[in-house]
N, C-alpha and C positions, 0 to 999 in steps of 0.2 A: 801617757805623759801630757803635762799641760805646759805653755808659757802665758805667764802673764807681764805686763809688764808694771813697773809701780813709777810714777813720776819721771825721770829722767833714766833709773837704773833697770837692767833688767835681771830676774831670777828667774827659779825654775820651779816649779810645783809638780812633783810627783803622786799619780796616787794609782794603786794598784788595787787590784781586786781576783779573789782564784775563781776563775771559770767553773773548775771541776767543782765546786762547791755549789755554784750556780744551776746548771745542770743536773747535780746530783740532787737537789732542791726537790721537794714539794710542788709548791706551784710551776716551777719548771717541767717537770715530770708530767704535771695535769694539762698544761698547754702543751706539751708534746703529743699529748693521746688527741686532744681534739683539735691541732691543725694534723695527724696523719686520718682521722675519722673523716674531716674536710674534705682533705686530699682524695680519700675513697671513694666517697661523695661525689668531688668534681669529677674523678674517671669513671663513675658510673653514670653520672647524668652527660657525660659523654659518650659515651658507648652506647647510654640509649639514644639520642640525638643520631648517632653514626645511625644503627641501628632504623630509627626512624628513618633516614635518609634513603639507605639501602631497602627498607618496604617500598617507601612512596617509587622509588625507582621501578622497585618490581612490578608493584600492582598498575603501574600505567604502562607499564611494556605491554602488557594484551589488549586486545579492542573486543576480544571474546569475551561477551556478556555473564553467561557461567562460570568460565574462567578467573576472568577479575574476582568476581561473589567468592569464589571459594578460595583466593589466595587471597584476599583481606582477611577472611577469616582463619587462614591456618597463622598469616603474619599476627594478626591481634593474639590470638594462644599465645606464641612463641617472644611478641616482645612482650609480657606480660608474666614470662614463665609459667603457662597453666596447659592444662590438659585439652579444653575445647574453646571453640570458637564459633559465634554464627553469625552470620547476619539476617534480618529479619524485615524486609520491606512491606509495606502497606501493596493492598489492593487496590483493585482500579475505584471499589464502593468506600476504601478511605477509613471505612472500621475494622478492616480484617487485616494480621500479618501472618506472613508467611515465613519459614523458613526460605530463603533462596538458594545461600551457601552456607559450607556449614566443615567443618576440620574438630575431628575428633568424637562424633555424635554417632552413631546407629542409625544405619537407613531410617530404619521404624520412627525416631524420634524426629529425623529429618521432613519425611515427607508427613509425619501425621501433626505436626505442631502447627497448631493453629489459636492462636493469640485474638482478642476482642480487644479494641482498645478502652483500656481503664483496668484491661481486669489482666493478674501477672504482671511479671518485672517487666517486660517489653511492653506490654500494652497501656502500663502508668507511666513511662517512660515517653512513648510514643503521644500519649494524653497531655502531659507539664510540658513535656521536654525539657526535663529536670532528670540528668543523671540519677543512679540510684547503683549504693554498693550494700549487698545481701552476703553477709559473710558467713553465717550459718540458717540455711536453706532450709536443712530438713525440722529444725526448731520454730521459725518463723511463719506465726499462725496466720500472717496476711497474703502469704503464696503459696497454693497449695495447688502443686502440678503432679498431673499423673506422671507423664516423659520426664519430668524433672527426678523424682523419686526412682523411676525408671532405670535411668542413666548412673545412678547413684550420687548425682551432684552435690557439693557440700557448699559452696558458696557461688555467688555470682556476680560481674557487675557489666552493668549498661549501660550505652550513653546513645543519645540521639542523634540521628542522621538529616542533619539539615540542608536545606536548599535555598537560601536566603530565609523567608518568614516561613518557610514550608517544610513539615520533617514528612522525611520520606520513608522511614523505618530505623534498625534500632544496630547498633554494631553491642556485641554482646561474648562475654568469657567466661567461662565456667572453669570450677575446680573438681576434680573429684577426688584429689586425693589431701586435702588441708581443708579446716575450718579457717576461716578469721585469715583468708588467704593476700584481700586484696586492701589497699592503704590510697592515702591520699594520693602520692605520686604515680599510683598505677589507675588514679581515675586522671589524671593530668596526663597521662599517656596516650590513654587510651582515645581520649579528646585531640588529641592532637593528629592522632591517625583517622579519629574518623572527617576530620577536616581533610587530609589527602584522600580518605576511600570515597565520598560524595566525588571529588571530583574526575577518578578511575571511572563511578558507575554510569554519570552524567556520561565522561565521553565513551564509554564502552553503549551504556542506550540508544545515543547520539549514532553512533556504527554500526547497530544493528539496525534500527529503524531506516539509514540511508544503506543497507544490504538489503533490507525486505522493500523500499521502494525499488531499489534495482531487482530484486528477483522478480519484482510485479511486471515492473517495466518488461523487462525481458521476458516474460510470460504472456502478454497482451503483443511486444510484438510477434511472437511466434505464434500464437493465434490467431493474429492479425495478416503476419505471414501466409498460416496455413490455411485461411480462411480466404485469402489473395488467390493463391494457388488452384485452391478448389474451386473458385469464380474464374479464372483464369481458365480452367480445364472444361469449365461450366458452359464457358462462354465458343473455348474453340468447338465442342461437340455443337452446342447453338450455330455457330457459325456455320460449323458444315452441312450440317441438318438443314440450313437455311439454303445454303447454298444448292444443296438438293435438291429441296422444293422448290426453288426459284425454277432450275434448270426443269425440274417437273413443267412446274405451270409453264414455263416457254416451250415447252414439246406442244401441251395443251394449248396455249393459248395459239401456236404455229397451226395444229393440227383443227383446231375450231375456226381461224381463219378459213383454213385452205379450202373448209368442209364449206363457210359459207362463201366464202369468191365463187365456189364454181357451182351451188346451188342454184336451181333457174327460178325458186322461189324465191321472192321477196321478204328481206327478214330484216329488221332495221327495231332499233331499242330507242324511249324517249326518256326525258325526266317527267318530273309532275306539273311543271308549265307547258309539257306535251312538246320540248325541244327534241332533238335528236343529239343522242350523244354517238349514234354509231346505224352502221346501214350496211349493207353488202349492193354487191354492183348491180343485182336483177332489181333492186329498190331504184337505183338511181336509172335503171333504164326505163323503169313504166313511168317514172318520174320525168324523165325527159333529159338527165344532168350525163356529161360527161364521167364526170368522177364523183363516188359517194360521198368523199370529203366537204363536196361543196353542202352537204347536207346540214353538216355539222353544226348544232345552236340557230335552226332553223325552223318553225313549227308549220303544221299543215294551211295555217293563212297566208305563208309566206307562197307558199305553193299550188293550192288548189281555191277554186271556187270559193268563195266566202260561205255559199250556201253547204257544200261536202266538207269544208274545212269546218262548219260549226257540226257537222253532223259526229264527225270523228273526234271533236274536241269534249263533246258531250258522254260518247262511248268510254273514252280514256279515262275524262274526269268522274264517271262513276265506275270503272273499275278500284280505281285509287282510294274512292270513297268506303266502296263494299268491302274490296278485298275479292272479290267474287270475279272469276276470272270469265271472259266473252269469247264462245267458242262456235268456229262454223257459222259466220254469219256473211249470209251472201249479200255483198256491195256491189254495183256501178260507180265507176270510175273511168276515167280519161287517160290512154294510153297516149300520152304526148308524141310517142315515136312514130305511133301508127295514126293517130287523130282521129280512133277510135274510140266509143262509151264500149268498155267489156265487164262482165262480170268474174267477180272474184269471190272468192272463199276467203274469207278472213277472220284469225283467232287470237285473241289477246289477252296476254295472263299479264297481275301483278309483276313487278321484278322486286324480288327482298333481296 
């Protein structure tokens, strides 16, 4: 119903029209097909977003390096609807890929695929880093793979795995059971998961590399440890062994006193300025001294005759010279106690 009004009066303008005729229409009928085609449309590009959601969730729940690899790849299969799935990273030389992980492939195929880059879907891939969708495989004269034939693959597609300006390898899905499998929207997919899977492998890398510094760490101290220990066990056997010997040479060194205290022969040791560093008491009595001590850093000028002190300083200083020891050499000397000249036996070796 309408009102309009006309100058001061008002009427009514009716106007009708049948719905059911509208509806029942043509062009009614053909906009009905493509806003419920729409509709399909929005709940499918929602379902893959969920979808989407629910991988990126999953694949970052692990920090296990394997683990992640191979659940990006069974997720890629599966939002994609296809049969396999792999990922394919570069080597440490930057031309070679490898299989890493891998959903839906044959051992065989897994560990023996080995990609050059430029050459196969992954290796021209990994070269542009320009996606690439192969929807009939076994016809397509520019890829021609053993494993791929292998596997029976019929199409494939891949997209590259970047790191800012850096592709690190290739996220890749295979079909084996449809040609002409995969379309625009399942290369907008798959791009958008490999944008979460870089950032799974990054921090899954990132978690191994800071496990293997810890395994190190912890391996260097436990060597370091055991290496402690064994010095430690090194040192107390050293220790008592020392301890041993010390207690040895104080027997000896006890019993080599006692031997010359009570010797009546005179036995007394110099340096090579002909000082005394040691003397027993029958030294300090022909000498004339109360105690041998007083001997100590004293040489034969201090003591005797200038004339027998040069004589014995001469004897000394070519023994030191030669090496050649002076044995049995009978002296005159002055027994200060007695104030007697007697004659001595006297024999004198190097000391090393």
């Amino acid at each position: 119903p309408w009102c309009v009004l006309f100058g001061g009066g008002l009427g009514f303008l009716l106007y009708r029209r049948h719905l059911q005729r509208v509806r029942t229409s043509a062009p009614f009928k053909q906009l009905e097909v493509q806003v419920e085609a729409q509709n399909a449309e929005l709940v499918k590009v929602y379902q893959q977003l969920a979808t989407l959601y629910e991988i990126g969730h999953t694949i970052t729940a692990s920090l296990n390096f394997d683990e992640v690899l191979n659940r990006i790849s069974r997720s890629a299969a599966e939002l994609l609807g296809s049969d396999a799935g792999a990922i394919l990273l570069l080597d440490e030389d930057g031309q070679t890929l490898r299989i890493k992980g891998a959903h839906g492939l044959g051992r065989k195929t897994e560990q023996g695929t080995r990609d050059l880059v430029g050459e196969n879907i992954a290796g021209r891939v990994a070269q542009t880093g320009t996606p690439l969708v192969v929807n009939d495989l076994p016809n397509d004269s520019r890829f021609r793979n053993p494993a791929a034939e292998q596997e029976g693959l019929l199409a494939c597609i891949s997209v590259p795995l970047r790191i800012g300006d850096n592709i690190i390898g290739t996220l890749d899905v295979h079909s084996k059971t449809t040609r002409q499998a995969f379309n625009e929207s399942h290369l907008q997919l798959l791009e958008m998961l490999a944008t979460q899977a870089v950032i799974a492998i990054e921090n899954a890398r990132l978690y191994e590399r800071l496990e293997q510094i810890n395994s190190d760490l912890e391996r260097r101290v436990e060597e370091r440890t055991e290496a402690l220990m064994l010095a430690n066990d090194q040192l107390a056997v050293e220790i008592d062994e020392r301890q041993r010997t010390e207690t040895l040479l104080a027997q000896e060194r006890n019993l080599l006193r006692t031997l010359l205290n009570h010797l009546p022969d005179s036995i007394y040791i110099k340096n090579t300025q002909s000082q005394f560093l040691m003397a027993n008491p029958a030294t300090a009595n022909i000498i004339g001294v109360k105690d041998a001590s007083a001997l100590i850093g004293k040489n034969d000028f201090d003591i005797h005759s200038p004339e027998a002190a040069q004589i014995f300083y001469q004897d000394e200083q070519q023994i030191l010279q030669t090496g050649a020891p002076m044995l049995h050499k009978e002296e005159q000397v002055l027994n200060r106690n007695s104030g007697k000249m007697e004659w001595i036996l006297t024999s004198k070796i190097p000391f090393r």
